[in-house]
C-alpha positions in Angstrom: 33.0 -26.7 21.2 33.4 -23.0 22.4 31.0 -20.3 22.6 31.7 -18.8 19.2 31.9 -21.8 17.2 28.8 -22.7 18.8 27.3 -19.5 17.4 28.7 -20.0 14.1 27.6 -23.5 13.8 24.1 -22.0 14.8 24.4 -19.1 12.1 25.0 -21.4 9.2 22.7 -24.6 9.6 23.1 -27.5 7.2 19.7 -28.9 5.6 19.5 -32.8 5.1 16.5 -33.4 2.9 14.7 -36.2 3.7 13.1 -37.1 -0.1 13.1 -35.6 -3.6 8.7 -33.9 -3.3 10.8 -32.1 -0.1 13.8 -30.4 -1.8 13.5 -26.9 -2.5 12.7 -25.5 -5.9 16.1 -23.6 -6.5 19.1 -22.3 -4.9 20.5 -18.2 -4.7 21.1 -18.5 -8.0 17.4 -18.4 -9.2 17.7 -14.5 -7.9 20.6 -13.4 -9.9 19.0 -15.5 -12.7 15.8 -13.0 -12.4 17.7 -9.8 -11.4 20.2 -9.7 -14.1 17.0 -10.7 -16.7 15.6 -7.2 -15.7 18.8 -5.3 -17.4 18.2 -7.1 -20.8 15.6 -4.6 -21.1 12.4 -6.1 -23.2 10.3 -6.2 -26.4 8.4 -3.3 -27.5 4.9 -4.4 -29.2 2.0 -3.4 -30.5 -1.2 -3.1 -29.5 -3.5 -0.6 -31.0 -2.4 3.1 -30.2 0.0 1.6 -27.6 2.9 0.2 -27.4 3.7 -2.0 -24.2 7.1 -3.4 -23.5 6.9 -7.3 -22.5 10.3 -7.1 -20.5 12.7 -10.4 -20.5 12.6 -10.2 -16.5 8.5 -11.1 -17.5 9.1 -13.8 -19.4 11.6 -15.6 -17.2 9.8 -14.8 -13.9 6.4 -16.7 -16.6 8.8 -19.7 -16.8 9.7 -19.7 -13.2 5.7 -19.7 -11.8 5.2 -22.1 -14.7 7.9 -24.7 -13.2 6.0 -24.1 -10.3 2.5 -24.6 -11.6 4.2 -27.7 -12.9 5.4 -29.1 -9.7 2.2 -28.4 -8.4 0.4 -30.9 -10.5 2.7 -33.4 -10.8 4.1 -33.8 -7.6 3.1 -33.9 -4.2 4.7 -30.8 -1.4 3.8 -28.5 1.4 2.2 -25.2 0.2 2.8 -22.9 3.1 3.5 -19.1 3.6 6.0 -18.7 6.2 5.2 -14.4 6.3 1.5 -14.5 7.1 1.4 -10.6 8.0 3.3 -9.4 4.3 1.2 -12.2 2.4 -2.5 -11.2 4.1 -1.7 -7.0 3.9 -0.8 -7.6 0.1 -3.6 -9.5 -0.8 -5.4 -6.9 0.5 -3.8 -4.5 -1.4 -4.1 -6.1 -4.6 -8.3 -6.8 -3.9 -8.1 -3.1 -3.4 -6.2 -2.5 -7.0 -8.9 -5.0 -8.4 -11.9 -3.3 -7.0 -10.6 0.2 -7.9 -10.9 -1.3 -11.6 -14.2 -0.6 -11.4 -13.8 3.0 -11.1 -10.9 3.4 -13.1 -12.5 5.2 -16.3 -9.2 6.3 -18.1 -6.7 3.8 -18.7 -7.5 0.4 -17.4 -4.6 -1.5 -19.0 -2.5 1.0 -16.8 -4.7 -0.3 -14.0 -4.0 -4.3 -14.9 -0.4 -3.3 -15.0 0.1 -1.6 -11.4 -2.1 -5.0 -10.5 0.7 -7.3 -12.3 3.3 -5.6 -10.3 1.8 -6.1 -7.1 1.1 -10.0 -8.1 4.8 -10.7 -9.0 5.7 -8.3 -6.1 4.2 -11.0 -4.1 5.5 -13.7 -5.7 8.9 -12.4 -6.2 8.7 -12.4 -1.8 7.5 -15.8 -1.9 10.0 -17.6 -4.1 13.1 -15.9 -2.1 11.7 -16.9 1.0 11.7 -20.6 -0.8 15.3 -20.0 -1.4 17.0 -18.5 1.8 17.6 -22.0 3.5 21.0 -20.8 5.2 23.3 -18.0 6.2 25.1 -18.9 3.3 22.3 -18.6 0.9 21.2 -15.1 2.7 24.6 -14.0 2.1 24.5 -14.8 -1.3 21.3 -13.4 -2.3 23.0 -10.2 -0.3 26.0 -10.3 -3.4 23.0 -10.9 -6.0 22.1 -7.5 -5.0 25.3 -5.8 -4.7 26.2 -6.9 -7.9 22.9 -6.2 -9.5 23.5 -2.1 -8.5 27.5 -2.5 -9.2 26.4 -3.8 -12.8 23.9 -0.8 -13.2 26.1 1.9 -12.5 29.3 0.3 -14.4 26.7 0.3 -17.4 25.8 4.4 -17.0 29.6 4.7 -17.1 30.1 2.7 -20.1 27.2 4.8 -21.5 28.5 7.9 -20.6 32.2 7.8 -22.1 30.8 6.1 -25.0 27.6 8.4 -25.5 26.1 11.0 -23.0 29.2 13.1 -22.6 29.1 14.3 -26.2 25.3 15.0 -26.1 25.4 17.2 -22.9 24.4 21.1 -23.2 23.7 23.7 -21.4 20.5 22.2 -19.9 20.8 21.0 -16.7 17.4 19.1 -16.6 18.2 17.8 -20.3 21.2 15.9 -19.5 20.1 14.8 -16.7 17.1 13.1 -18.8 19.8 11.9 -21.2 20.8 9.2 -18.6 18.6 6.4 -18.7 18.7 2.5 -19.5 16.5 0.4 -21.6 15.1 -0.9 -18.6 14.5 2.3 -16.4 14.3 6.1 -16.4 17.1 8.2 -14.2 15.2 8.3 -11.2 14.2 4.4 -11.3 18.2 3.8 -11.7 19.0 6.2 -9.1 16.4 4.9 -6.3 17.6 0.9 -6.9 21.6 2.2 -6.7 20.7 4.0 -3.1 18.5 1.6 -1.5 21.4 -1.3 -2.1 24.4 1.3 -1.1 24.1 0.7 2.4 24.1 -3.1 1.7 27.8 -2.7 0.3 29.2 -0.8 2.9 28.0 -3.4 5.1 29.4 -6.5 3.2 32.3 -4.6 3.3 32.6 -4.4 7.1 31.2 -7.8 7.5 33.6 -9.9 5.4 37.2 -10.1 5.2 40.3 -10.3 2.5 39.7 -10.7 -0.6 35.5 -10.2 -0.4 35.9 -6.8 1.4 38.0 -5.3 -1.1 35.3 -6.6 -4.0 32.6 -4.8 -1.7 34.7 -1.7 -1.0 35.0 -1.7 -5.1 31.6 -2.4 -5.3 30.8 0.5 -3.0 33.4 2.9 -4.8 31.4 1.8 -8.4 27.5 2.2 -6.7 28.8 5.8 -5.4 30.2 6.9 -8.8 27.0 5.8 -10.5 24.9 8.2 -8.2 26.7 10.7 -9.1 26.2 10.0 -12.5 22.4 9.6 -12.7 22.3 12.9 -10.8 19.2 12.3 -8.6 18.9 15.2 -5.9 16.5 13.2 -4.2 18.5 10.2 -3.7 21.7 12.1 -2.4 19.6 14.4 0.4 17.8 10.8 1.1 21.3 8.9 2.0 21.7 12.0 3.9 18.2 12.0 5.9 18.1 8.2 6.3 21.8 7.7 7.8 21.1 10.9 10.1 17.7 9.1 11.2 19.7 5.9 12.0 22.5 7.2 13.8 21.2 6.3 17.3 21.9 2.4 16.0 24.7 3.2 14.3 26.2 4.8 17.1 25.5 2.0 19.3 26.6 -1.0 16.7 30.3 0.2 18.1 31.4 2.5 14.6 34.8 4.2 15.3 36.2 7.4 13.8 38.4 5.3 12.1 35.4 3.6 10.1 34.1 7.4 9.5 37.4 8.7 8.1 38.3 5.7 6.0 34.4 6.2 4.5 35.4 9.8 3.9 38.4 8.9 2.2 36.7 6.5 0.2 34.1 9.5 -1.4 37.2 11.7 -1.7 38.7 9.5 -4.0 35.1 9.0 -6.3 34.9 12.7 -6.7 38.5 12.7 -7.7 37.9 10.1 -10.2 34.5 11.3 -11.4 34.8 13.6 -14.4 34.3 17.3 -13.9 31.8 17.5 -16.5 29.5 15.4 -14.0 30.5 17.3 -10.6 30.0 20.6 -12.3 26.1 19.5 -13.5 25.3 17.7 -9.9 26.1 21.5 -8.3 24.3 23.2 -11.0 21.1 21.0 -10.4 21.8 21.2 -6.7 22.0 25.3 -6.8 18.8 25.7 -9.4 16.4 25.0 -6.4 16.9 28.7 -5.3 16.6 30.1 -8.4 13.6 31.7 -8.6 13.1 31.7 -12.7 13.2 27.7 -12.5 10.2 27.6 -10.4 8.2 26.1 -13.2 10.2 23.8 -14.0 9.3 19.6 -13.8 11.7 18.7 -11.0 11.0 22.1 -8.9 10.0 21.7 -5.4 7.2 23.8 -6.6 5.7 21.3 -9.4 6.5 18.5 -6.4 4.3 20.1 -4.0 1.4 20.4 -6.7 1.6 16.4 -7.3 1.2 16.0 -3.8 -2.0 18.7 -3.4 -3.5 16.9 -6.6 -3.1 13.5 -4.9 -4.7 14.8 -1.8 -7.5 16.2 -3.8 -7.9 13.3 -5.7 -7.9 11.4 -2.3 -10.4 13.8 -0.8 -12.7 13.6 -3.9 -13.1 9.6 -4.0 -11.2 8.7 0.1 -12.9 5.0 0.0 -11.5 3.2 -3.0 -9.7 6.4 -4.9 -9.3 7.1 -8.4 -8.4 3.6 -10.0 -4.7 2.1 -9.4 -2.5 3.8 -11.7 -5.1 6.4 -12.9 -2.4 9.3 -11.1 -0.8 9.9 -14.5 -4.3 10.8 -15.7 -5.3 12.8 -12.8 -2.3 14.7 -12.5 -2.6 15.9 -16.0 -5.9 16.8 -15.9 -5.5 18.9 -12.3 -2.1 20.0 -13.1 -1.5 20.2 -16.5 1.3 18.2 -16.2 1.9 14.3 -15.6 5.9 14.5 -15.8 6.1 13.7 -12.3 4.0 11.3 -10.0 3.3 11.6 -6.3 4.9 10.1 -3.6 4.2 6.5 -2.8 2.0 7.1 0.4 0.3 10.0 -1.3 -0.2 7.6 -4.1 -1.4 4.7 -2.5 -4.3 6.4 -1.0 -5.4 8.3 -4.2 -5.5 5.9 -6.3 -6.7 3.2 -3.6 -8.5 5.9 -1.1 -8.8 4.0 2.2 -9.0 0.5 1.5 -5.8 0.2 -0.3 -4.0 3.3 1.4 -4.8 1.8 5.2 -3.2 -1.7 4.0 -0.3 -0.9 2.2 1.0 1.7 5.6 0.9 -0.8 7.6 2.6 -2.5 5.2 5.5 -0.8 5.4 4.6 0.0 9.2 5.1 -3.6 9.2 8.5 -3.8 7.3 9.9 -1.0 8.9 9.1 -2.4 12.6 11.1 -5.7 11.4 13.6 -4.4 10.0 14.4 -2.2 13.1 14.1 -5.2 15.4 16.2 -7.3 13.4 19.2 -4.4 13.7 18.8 -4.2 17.4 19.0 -7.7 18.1 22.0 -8.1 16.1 24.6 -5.2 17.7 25.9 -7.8 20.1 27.0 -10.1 17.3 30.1 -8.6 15.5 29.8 -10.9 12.3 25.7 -10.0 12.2 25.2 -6.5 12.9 26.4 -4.9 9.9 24.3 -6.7 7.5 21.1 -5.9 9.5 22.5 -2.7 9.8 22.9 -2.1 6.5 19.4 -3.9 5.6 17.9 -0.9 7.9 19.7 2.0 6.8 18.9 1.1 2.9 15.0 0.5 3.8 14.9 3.9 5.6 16.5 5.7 2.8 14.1 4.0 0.0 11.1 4.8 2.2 12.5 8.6 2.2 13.5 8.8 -1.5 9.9 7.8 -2.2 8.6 10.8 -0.5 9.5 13.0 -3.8 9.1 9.2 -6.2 6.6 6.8 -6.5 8.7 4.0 -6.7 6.6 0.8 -5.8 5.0 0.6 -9.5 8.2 0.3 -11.1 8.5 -3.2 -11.6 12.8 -3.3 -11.1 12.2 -1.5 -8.0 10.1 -4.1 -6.7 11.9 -6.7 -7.2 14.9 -5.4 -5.7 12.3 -3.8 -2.7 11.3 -7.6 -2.1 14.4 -9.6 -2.2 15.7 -7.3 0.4 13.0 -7.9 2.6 13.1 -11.2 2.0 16.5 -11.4 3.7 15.3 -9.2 6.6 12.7 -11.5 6.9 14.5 -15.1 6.8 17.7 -13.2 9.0 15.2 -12.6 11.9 13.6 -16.2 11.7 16.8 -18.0 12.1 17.9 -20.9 12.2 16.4 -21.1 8.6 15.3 -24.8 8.9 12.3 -23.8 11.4 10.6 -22.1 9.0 7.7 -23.5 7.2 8.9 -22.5 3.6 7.2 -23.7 0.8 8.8 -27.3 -0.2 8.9 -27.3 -4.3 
């Protein structure tokens, strides 16, 4: 056997299970059961004065733990957490949320939902860890992704032809709060379609035939839906996060050829994207140096007010903060105005002050560190380094696109966020079969 087939033999491990309490609980296809559940949207109900939405991504992921539960009790397997550093800072971020409950004095049902998000969050990371038992299964998980973005920005196209295009005006900001989905706002659509971006390109590079020219689609599709949801933010983030990683991109051997056939690629979107679109992504783009819109929502003046709010709610209460999710409240009552939210790290320690903020940066310390090692080691390995590549690029732009979003309590986000460090995770642990998953 020669070198290379040695390597790919090695990058692809085949998994004999020894009895039936061993197998695993599902296969890649679990993830695109629970990422396509999150575009059905949910249920609106009533509760009182409110009106929460039970989303159908909830009551499938309920089933899924439920199967679990299940298992648990009626048969006998190995309960073990192969990430100990993601699973002991999150529990100590969610000990923080359920502590901060105590002084959380204004909405504490918004407070037992930012809590629910951080325990699926968690859970989410768990069961794909459970999954990912080969190359094959990380590369598959990888299309889940891709396809989930692909679908999401093929639906604001439907949407737009069909609906938006006749309801735009002569506000800027009130078209650009025209697109949304039942399952997200524009910026929670826009934040999800950037963060998996860089994925596609990389799929692209990685495969070959017929499967680059789906992921070069893919790309062309993910691209055109960015510029239809119109988020500022996400656009000077793909800038700032590909400039900050051009030290490894620059090393993983990119050509000019790869840069011109990218830049061809974005010429032909804008030629395809209507006019009507183009002409309101410069008009948002130019209104930040227009003086009379500096009272406006999305101004970088409001922005900057979130952010002294959040550092004055963190100043006010820095041990355990204002209650998780309580930021809506705040805001409105220091600002006057609870359009926007903070940025995530802003956020965190705010609402969690120092024992939730502390936790949750390392957090991401954490991630980040990983996710940078896992790119480095791969640049030697043609087939490898684009998909880690890719992994890093998108984790460094998410990171930056939260600086002006807080994007970890959406619940979509999440479980995109966690999937895809998932993969980071069970890429830099391979071969696969070492690792001490859970055996359901």
């Amino acid at each position: 056997m020669t070198r290379t087939n040695a390597l790919s033999a090695a990058a692809e491990p085949r998994i004999r299970l020894r009895s039936g309490d061993q197998r695993r609980f599902a296969g890649p296809w679990l993830l695109w059961v629970l990422l396509f559940s999150i575009m059905l949207g949910g249920v609106t109900l009533r509760a009182g004065d409110r009106t929460p939405v039970l989303s159908y991504f909830d009551i499938v992921f309920g089933i899924v733990i439920l199967v679990l539960v299940v298992r648990l009790i009626v048969t006998r397997f190995i309960f073990t957490f192969p990430d100990k550093a993601v699973f002991r800072l999150s529990c100590w971020c969610i000990g923080a949320q359920l502590l901060s409950l105590v002084f959380n004095r204004s909405d504490v049902p918004k407070s037992f939902l930012a809590i629910k998000v951080s325990i699926f969050s968690l859970l989410v990371y768990f069961i794909t860890l459970s999954v990912l038992k080969s190359a094959r299964d990380i590369k598959w998980v990888a299309y889940a992704l891709v396809s989930f973005a692909t679908s999401i920005s093929l639906m604001l196209y439907y949407y737009y032809f069909n609906i938006w295009r006749n309801l735009f005006t002569g506000d800027v900001l009130g078209n650009k709060d025209l697109i949304a989905l039942a399952f997200s706002p524009n910026n929670g659509l826009a934040v999800i379609i950037v963060f998996i971006l860089p994925l596609s390109v990389g799929l692209a590079f990685c495969e070959r035939g017929l499967r680059r020219i789906m992921m070069l689609g893919a790309s062309i599709i993910i691209v055109a839906g960015l510029v239809i949801v119109m988020s500022r933010g996400a656009f000077l983030s793909l800038l700032l996060g590909v400039l900050i990683a051009s030290p490894s991109l620059i090393k993983s051997g990119i050509k000019l050829r790869s840069v011109i056939i990218v830049v061809v690629i974005l010429s032909f979107v804008l030629y395809l994207v209507p006019s009507q679109l183009l002409e309101a992504n410069l008009e948002l783009a130019s209104s930040y140096n227009r003086a009379e819109n500096a009272d406006l929502p999305t101004s970088f003046v409001e922005r900057y007010e979130m952010i002294a709010g959040g550092w004055r709610a963190f100043s006010a209460h820095p041990i355990v903060g204002i209650g998780a999710n309580a930021t809506y409240e705040y805001n409105w009552d220091a600002v006057g105005d609870a359009h926007l939210t903070t940025n995530w790290l802003v956020r965190e320690f705010a609402e969690l002050g120092l024992l939730g903020g502390v936790p949750f940066t390392i957090l991401i310390g954490v991630l980040v560190v990983r996710s940078y090692r896992l790119c480095a080691s791969s640049l030697a390995h043609t087939h490898e380094k684009y998909l880690a590549l890719s992994l890093y690029v998108g984790l460094l732009i998410t990171l930056i696109n939260g600086m002006t979003e807080a994007t970890f309590p959406s619940q979509p986000y999440a479980v995109v966020f966690w999937i895809a460090m998932a993969v980071v995770f069970a890429k830099g642990h391979r071969p696969l079969h070492r690792i001490p998953l859970a055996q359901v």
